[in-house]
N, CA, C and O atoms as a Tripos MOL2 file, in Angstrom:
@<TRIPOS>MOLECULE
protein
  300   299    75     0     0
PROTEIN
NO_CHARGES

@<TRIPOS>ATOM
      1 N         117.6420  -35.8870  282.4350 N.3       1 UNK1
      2 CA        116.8340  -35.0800  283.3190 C.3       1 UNK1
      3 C         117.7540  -34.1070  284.0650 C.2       1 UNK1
      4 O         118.8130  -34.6340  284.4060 O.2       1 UNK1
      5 N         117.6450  -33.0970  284.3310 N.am      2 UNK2
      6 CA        117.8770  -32.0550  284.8280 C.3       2 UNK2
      7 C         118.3490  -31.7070  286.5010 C.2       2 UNK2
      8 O         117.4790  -31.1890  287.2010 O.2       2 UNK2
      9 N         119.3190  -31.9080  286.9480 N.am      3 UNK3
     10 CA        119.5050  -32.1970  288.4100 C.3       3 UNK3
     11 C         118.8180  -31.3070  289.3070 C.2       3 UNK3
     12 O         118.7940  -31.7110  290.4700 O.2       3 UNK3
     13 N         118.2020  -30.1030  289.0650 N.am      4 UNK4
     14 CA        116.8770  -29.0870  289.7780 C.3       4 UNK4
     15 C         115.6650  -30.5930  289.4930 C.2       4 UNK4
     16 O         115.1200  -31.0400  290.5020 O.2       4 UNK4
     17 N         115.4820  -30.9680  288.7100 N.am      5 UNK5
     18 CA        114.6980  -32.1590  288.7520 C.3       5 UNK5
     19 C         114.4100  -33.0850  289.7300 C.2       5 UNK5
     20 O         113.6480  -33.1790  290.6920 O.2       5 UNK5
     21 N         115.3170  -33.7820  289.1480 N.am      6 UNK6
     22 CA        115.7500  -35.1970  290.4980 C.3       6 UNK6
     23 C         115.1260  -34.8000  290.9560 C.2       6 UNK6
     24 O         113.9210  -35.0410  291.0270 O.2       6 UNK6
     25 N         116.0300  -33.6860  291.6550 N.am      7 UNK7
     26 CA        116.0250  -33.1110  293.3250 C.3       7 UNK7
     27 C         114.6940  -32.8850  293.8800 C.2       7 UNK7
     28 O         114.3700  -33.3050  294.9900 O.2       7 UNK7
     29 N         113.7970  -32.1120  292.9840 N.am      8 UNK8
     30 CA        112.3840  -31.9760  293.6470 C.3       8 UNK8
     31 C         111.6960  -33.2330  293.4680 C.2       8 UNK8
     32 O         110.7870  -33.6330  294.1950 O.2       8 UNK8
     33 N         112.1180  -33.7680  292.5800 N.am      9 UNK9
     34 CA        110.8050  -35.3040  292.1490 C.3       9 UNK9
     35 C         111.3900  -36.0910  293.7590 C.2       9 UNK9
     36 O         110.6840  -36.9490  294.2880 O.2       9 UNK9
     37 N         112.5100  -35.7280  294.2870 N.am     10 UNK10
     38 CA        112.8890  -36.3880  295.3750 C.3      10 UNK10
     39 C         112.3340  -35.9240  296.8740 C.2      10 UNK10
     40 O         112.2060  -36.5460  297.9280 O.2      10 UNK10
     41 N         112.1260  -34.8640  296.5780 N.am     11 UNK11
     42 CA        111.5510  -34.0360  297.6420 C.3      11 UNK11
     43 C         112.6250  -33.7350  298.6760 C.2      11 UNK11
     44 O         112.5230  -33.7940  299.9010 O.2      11 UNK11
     45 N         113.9480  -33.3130  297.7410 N.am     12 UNK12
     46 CA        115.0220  -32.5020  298.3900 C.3      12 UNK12
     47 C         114.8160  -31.4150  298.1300 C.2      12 UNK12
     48 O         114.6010  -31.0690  296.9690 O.2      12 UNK12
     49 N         114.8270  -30.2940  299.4910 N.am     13 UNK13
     50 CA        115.0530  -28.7300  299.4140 C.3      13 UNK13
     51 C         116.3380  -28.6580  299.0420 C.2      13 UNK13
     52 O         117.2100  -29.3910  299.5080 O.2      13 UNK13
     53 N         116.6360  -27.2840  297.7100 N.am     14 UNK14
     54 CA        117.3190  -26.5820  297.5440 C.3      14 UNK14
     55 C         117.1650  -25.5130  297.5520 C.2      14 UNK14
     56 O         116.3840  -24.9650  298.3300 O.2      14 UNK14
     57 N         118.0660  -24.7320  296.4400 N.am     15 UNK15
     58 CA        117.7640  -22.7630  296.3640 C.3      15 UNK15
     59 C         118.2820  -23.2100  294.7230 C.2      15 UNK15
     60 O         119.1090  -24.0260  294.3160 O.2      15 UNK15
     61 N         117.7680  -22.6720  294.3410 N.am     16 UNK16
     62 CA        118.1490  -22.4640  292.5980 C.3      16 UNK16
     63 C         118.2180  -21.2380  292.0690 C.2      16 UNK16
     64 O         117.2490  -20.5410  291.7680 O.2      16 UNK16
     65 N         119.6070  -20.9000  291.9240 N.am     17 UNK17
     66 CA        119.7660  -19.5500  290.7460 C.3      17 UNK17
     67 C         120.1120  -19.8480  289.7220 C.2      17 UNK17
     68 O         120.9460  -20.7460  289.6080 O.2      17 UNK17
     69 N         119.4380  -19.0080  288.2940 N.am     18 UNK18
     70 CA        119.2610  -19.1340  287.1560 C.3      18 UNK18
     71 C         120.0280  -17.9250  286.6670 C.2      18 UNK18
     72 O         119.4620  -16.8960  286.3000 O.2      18 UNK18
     73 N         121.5080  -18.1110  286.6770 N.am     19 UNK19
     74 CA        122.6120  -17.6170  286.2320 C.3      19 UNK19
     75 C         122.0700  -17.1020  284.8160 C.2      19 UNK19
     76 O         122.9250  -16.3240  284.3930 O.2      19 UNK19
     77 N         121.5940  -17.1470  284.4050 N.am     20 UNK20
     78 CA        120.8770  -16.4920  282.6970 C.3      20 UNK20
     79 C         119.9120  -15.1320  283.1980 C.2      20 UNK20
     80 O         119.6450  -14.0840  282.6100 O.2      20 UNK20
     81 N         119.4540  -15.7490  284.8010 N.am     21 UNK21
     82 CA        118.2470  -14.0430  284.6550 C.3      21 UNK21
     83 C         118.6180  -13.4920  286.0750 C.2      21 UNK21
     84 O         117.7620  -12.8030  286.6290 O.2      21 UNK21
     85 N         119.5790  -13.6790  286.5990 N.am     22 UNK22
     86 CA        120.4650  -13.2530  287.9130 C.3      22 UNK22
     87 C         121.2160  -12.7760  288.2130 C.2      22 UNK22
     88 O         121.7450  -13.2340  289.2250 O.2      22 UNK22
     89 N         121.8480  -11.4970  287.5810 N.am     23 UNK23
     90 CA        123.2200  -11.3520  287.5060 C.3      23 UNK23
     91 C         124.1720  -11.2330  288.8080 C.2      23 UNK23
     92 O         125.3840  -11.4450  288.7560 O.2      23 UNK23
     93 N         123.3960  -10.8280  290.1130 N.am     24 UNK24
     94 CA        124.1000  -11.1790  290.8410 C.3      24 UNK24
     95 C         124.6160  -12.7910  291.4890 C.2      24 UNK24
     96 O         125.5240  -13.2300  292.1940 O.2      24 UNK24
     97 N         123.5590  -13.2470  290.8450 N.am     25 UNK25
     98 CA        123.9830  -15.4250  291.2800 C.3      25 UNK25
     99 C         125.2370  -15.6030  290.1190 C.2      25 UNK25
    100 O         126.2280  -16.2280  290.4970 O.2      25 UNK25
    101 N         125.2170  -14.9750  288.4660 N.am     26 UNK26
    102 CA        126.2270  -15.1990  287.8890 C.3      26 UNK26
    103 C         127.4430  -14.7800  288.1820 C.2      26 UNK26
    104 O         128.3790  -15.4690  287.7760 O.2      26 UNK26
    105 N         127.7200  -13.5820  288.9370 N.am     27 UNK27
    106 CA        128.9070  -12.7900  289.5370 C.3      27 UNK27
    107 C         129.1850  -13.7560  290.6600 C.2      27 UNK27
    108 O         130.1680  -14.4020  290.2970 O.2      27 UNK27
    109 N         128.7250  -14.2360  292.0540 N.am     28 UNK28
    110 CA        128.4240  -15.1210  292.7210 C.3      28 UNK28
    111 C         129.5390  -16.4370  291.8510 C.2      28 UNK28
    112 O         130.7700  -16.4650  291.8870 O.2      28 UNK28
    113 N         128.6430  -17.3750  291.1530 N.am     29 UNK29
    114 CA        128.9870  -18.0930  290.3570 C.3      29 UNK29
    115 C         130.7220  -18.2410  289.4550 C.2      29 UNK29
    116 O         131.6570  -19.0100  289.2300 O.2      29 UNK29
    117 N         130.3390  -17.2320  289.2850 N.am     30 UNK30
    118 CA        131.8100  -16.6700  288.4030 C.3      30 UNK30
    119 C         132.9060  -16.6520  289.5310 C.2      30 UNK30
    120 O         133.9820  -17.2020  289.2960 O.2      30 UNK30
    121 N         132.6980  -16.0800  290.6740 N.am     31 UNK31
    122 CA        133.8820  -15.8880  291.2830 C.3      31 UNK31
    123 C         134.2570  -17.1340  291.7620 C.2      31 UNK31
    124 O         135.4540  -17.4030  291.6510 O.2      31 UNK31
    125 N         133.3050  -18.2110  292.4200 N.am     32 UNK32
    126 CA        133.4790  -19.0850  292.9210 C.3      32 UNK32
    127 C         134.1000  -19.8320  291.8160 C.2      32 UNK32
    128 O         134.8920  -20.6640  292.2590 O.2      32 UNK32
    129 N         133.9980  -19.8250  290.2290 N.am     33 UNK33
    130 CA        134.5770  -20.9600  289.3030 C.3      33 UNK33
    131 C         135.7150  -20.2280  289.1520 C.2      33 UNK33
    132 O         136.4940  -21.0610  288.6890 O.2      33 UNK33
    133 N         136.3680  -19.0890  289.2580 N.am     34 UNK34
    134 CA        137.1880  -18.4000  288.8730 C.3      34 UNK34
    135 C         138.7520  -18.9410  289.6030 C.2      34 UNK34
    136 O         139.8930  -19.1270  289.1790 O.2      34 UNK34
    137 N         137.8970  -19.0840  291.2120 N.am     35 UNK35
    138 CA        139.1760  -19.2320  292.4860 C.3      35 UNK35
    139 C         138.9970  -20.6880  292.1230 C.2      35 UNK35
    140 O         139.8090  -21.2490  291.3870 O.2      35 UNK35
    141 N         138.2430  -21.1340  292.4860 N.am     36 UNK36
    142 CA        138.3810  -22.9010  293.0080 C.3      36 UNK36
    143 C         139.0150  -23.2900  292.1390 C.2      36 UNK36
    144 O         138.7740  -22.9000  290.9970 O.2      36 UNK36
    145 N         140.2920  -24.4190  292.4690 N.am     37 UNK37
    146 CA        141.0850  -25.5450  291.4240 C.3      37 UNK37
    147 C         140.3190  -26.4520  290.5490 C.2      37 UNK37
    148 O         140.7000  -26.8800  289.4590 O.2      37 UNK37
    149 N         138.5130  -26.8540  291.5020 N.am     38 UNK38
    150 CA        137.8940  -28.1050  290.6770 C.3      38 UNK38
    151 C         137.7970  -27.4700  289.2680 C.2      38 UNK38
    152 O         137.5860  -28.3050  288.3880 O.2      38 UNK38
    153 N         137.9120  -26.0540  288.8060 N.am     39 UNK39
    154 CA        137.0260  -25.8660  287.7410 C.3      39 UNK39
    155 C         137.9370  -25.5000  286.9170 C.2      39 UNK39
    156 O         137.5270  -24.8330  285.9670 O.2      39 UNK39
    157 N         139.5280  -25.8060  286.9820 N.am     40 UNK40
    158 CA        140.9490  -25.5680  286.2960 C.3      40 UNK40
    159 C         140.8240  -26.4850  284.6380 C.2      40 UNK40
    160 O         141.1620  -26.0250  283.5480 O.2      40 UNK40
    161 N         140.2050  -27.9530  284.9270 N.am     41 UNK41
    162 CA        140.1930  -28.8170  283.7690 C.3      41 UNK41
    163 C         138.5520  -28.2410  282.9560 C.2      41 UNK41
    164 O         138.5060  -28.4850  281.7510 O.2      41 UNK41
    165 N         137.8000  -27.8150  283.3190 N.am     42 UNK42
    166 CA        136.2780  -27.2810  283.0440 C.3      42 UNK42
    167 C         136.5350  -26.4570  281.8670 C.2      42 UNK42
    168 O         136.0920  -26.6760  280.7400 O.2      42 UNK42
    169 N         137.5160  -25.1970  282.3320 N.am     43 UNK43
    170 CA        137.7290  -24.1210  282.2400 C.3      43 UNK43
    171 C         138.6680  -24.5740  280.7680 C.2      43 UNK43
    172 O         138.0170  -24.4370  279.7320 O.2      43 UNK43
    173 N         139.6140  -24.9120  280.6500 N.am     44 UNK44
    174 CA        140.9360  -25.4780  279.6620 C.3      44 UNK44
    175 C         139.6700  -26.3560  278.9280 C.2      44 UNK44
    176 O         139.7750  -26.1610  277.7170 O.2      44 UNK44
    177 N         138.6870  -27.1180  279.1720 N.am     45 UNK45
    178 CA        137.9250  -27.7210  278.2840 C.3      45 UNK45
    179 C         137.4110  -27.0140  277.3640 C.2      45 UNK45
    180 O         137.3510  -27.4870  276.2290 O.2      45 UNK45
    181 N         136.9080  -25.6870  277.6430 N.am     46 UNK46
    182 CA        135.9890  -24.8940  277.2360 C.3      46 UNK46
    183 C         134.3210  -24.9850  277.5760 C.2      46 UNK46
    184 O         133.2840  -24.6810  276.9870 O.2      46 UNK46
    185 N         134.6500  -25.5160  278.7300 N.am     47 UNK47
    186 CA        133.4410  -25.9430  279.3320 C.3      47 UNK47
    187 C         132.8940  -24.5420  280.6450 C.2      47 UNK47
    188 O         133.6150  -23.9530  281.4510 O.2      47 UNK47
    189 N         131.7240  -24.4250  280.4560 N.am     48 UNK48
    190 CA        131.3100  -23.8830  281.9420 C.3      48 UNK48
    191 C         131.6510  -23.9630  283.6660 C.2      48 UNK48
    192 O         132.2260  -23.2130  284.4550 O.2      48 UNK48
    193 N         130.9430  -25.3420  283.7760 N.am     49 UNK49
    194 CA        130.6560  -26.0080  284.8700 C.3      49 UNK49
    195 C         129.3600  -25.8560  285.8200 C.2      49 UNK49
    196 O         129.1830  -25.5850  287.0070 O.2      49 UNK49
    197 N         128.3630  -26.2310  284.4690 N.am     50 UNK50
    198 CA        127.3380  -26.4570  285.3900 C.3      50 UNK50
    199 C         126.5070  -27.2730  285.1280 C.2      50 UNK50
    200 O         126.4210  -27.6990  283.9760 O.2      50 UNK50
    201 N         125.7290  -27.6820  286.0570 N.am     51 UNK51
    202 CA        125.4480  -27.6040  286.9710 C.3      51 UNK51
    203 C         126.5330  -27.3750  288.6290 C.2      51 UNK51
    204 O         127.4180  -28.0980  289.0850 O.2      51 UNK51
    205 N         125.9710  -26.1160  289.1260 N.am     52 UNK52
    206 CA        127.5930  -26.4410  290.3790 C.3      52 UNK52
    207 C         126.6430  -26.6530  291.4260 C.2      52 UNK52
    208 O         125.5310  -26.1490  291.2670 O.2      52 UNK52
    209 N         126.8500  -27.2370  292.3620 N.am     53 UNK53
    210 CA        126.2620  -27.5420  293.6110 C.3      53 UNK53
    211 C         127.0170  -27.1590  294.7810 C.2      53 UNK53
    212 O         128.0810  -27.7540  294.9520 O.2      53 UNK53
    213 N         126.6900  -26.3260  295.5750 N.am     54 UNK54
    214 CA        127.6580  -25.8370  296.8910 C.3      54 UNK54
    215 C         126.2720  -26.9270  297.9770 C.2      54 UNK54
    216 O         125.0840  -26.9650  297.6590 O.2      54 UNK54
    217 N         126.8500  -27.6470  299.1610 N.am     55 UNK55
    218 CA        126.8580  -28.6870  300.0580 C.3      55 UNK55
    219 C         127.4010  -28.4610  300.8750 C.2      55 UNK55
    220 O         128.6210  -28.5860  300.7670 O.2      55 UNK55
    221 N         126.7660  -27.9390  302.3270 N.am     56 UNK56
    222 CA        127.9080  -27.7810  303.3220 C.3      56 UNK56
    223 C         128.9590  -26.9550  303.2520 C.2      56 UNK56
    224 O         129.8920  -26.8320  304.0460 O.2      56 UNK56
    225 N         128.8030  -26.5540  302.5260 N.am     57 UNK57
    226 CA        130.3250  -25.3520  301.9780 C.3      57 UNK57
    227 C         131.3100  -25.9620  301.0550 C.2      57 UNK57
    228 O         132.3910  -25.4870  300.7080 O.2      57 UNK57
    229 N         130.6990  -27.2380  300.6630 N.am     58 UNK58
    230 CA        131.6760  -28.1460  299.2270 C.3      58 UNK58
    231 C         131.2650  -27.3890  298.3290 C.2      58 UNK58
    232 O         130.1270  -26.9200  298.3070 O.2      58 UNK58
    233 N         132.3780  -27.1260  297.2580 N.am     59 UNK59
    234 CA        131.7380  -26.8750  295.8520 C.3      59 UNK59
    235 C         131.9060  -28.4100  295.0970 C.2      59 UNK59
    236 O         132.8760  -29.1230  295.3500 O.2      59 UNK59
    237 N         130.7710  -28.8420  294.0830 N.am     60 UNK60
    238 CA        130.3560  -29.9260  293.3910 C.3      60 UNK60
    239 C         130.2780  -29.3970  292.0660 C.2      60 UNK60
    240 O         130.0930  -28.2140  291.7810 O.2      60 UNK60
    241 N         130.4290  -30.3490  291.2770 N.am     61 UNK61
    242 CA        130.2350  -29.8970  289.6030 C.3      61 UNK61
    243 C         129.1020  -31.3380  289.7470 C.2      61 UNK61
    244 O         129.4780  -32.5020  289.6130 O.2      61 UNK61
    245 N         127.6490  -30.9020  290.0530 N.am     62 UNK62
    246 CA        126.6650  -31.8710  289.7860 C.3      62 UNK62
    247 C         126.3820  -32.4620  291.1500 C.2      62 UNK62
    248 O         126.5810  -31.8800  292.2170 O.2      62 UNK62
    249 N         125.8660  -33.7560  290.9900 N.am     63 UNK63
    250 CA        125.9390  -34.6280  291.7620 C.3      63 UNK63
    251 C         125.4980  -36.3250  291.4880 C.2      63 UNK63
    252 O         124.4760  -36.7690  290.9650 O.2      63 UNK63
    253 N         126.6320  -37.0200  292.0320 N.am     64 UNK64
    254 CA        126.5440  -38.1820  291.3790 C.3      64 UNK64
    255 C         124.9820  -39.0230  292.4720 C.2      64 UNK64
    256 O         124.5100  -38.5090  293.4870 O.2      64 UNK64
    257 N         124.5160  -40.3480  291.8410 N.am     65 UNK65
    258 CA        123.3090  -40.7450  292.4510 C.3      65 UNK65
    259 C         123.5170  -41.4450  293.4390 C.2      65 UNK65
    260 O         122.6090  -42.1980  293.7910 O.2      65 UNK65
    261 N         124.8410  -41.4160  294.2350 N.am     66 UNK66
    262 CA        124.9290  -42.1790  295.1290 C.3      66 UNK66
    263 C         124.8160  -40.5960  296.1810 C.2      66 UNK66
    264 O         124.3820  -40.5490  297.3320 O.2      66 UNK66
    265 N         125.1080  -39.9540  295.7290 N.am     67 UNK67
    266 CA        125.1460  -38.5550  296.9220 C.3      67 UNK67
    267 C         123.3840  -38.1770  296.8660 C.2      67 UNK67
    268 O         122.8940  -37.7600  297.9160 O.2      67 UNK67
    269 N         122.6950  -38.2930  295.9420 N.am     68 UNK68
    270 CA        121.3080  -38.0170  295.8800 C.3      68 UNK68
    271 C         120.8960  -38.6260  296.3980 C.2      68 UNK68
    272 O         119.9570  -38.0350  296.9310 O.2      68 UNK68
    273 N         120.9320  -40.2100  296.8860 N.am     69 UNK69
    274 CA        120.3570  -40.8180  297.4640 C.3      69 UNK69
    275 C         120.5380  -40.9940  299.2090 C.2      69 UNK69
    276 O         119.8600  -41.4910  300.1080 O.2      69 UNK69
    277 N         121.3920  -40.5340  299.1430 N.am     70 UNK70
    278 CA        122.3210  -39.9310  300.7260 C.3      70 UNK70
    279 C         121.6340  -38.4470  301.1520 C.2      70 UNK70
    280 O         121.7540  -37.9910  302.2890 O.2      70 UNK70
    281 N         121.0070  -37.8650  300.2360 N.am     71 UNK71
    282 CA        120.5370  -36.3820  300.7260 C.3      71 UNK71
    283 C         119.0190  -36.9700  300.7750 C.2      71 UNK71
    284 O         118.1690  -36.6510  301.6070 O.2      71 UNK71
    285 N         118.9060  -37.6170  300.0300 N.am     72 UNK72
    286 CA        117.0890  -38.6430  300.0400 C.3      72 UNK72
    287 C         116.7540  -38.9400  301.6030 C.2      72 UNK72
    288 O         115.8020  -38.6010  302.3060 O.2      72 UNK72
    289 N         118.1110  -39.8340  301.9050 N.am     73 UNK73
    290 CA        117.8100  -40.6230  303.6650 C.3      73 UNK73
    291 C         118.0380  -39.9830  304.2860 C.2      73 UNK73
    292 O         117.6110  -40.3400  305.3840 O.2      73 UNK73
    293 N         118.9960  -38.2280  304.3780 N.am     74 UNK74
    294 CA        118.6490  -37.6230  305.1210 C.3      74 UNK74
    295 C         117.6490  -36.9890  305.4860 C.2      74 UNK74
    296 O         117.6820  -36.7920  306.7010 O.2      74 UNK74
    297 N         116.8160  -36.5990  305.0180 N.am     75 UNK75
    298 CA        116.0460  -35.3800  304.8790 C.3      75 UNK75
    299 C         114.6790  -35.7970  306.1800 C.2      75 UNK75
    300 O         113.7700  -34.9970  306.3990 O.2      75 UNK75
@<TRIPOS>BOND
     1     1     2 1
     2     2     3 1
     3     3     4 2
     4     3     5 am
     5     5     6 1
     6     6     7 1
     7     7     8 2
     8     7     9 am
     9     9    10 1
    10    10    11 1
    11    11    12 2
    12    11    13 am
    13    13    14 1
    14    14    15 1
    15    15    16 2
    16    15    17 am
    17    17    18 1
    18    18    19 1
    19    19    20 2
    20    19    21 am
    21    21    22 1
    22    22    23 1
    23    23    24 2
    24    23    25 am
    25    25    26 1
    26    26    27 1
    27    27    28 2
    28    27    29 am
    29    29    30 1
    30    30    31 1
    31    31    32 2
    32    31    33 am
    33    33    34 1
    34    34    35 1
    35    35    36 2
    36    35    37 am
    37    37    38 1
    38    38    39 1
    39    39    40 2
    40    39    41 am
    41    41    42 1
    42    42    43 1
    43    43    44 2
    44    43    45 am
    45    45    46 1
    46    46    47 1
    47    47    48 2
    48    47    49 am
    49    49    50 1
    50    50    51 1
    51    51    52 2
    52    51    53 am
    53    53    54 1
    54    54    55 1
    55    55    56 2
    56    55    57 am
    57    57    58 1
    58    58    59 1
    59    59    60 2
    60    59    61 am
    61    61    62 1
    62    62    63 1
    63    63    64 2
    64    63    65 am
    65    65    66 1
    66    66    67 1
    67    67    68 2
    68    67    69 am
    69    69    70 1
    70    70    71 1
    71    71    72 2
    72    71    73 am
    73    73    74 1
    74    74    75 1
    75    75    76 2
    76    75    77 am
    77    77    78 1
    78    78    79 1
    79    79    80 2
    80    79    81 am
    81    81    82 1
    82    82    83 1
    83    83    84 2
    84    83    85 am
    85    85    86 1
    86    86    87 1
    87    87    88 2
    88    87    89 am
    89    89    90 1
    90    90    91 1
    91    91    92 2
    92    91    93 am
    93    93    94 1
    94    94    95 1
    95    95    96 2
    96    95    97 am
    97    97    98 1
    98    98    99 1
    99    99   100 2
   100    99   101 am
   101   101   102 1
   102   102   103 1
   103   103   104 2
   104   103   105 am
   105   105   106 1
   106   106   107 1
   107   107   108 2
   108   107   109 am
   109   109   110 1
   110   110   111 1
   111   111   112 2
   112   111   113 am
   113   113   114 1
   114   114   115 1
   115   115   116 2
   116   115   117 am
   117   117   118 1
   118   118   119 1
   119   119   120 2
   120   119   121 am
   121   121   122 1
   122   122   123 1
   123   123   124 2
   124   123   125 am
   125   125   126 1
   126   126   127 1
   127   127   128 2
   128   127   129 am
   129   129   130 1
   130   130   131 1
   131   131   132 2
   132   131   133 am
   133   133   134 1
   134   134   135 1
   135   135   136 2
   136   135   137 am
   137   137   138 1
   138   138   139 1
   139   139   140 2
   140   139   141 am
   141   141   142 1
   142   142   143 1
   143   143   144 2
   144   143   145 am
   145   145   146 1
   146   146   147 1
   147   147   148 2
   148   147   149 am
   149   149   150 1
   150   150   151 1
   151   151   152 2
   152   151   153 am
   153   153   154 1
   154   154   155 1
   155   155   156 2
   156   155   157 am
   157   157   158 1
   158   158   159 1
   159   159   160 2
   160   159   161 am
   161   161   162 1
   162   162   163 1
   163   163   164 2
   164   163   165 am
   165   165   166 1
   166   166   167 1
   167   167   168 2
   168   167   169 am
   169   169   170 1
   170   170   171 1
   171   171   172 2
   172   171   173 am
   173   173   174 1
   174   174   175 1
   175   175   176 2
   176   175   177 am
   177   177   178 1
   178   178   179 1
   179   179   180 2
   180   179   181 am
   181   181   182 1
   182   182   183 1
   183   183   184 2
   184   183   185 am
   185   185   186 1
   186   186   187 1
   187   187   188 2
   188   187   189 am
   189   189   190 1
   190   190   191 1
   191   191   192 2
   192   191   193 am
   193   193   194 1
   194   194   195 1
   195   195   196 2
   196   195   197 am
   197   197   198 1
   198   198   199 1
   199   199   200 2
   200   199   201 am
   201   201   202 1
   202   202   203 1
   203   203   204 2
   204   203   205 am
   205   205   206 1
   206   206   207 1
   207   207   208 2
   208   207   209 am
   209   209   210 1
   210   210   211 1
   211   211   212 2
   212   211   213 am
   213   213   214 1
   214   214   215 1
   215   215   216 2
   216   215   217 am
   217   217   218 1
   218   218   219 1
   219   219   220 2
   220   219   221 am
   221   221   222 1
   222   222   223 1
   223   223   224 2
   224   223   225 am
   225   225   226 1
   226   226   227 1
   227   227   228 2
   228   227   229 am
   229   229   230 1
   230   230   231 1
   231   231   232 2
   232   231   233 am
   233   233   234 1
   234   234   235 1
   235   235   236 2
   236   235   237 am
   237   237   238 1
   238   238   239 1
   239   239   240 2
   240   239   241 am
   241   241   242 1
   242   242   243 1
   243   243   244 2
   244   243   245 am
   245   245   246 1
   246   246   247 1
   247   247   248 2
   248   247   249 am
   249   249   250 1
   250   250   251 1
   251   251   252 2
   252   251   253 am
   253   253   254 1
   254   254   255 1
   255   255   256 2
   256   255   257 am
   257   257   258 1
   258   258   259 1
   259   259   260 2
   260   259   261 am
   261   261   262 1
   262   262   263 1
   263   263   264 2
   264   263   265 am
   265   265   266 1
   266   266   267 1
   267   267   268 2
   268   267   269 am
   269   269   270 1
   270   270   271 1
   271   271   272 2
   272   271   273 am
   273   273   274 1
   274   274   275 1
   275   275   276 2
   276   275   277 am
   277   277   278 1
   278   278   279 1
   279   279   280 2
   280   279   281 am
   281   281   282 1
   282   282   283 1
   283   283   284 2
   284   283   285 am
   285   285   286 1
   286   286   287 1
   287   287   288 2
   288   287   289 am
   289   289   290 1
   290   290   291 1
   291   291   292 2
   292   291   293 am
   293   293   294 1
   294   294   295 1
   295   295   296 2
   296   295   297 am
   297   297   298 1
   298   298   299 1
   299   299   300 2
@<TRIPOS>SUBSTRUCTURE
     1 UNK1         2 RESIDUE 1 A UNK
     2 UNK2         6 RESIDUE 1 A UNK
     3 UNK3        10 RESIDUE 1 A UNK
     4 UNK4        14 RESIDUE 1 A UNK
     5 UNK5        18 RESIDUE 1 A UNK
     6 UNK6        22 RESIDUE 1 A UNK
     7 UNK7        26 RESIDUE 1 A UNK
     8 UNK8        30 RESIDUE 1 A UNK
     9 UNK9        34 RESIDUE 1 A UNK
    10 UNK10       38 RESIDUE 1 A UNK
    11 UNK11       42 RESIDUE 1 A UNK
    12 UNK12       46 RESIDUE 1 A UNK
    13 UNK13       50 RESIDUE 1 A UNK
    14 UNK14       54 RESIDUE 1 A UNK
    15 UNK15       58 RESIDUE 1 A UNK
    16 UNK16       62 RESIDUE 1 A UNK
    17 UNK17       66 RESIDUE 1 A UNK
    18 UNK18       70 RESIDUE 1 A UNK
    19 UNK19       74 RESIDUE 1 A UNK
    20 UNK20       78 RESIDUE 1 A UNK
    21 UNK21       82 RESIDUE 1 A UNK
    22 UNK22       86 RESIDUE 1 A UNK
    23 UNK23       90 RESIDUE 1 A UNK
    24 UNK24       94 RESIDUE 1 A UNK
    25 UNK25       98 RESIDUE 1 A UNK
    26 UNK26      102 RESIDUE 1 A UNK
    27 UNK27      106 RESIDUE 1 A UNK
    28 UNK28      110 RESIDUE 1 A UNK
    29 UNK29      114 RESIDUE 1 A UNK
    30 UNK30      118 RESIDUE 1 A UNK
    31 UNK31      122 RESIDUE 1 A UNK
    32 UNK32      126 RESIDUE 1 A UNK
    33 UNK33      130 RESIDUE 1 A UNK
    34 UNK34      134 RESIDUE 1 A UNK
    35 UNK35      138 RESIDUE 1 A UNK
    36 UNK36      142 RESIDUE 1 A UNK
    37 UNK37      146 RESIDUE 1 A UNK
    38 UNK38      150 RESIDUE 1 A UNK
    39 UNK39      154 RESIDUE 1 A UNK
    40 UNK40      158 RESIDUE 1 A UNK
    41 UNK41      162 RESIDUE 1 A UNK
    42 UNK42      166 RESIDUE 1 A UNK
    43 UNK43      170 RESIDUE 1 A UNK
    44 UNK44      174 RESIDUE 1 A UNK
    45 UNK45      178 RESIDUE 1 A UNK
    46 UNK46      182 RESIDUE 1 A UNK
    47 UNK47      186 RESIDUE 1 A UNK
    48 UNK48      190 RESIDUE 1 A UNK
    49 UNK49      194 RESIDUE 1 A UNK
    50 UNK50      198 RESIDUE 1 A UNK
    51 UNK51      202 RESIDUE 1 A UNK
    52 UNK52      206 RESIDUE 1 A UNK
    53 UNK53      210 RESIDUE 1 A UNK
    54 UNK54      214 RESIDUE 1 A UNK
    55 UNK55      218 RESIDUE 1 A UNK
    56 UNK56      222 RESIDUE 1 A UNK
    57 UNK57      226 RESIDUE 1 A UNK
    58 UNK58      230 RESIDUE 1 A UNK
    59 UNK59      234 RESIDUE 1 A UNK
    60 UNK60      238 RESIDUE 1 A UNK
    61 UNK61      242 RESIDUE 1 A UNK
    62 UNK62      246 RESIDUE 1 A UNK
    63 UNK63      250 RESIDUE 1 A UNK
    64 UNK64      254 RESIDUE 1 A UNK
    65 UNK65      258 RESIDUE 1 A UNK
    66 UNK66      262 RESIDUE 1 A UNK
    67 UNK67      266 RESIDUE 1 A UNK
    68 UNK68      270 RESIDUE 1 A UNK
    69 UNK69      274 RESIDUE 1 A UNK
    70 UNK70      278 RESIDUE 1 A UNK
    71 UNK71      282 RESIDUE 1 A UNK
    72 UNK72      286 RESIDUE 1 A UNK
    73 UNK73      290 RESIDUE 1 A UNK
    74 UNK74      294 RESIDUE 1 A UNK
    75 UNK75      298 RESIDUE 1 A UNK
């Protein structure tokens, strides 16, 4: 399932950009994977990195279900 999923079946607010029909969220996107170190092994994989999740001003590659369930009891 799709982590835009979860998230609403959870009835967590987000913002979702769809880097495919956005070009300014992909420029956005791009710069942020470009600078940050998390996305150094992503990148050498030949991988993307996404799903990315920015939190507070964290950048995330995803989110694991112990942090979903922590944004669940906040809300």
């Amino acid at each position: 399932m799709e982590l835009k999923e979860v998230l609403s079946e959870n009835g967590i607010e987000f913002t979702y950009y769809d880097i495919s029909l956005d070009f300014g969220a992909l420029k956005r996107f791009l710069k942020i994977r470009d600078t940050n170190p998390l996305y150094i092994p992503v990148k050498e994989g030949g991988r993307v990195g996404i799903p990315t999740v920015i939190l507070d001003n964290e950048v995330m590659l995803g989110l694991e279900d112990e942090q979903i369930e922590e944004l669940m009891n906040n809300r």
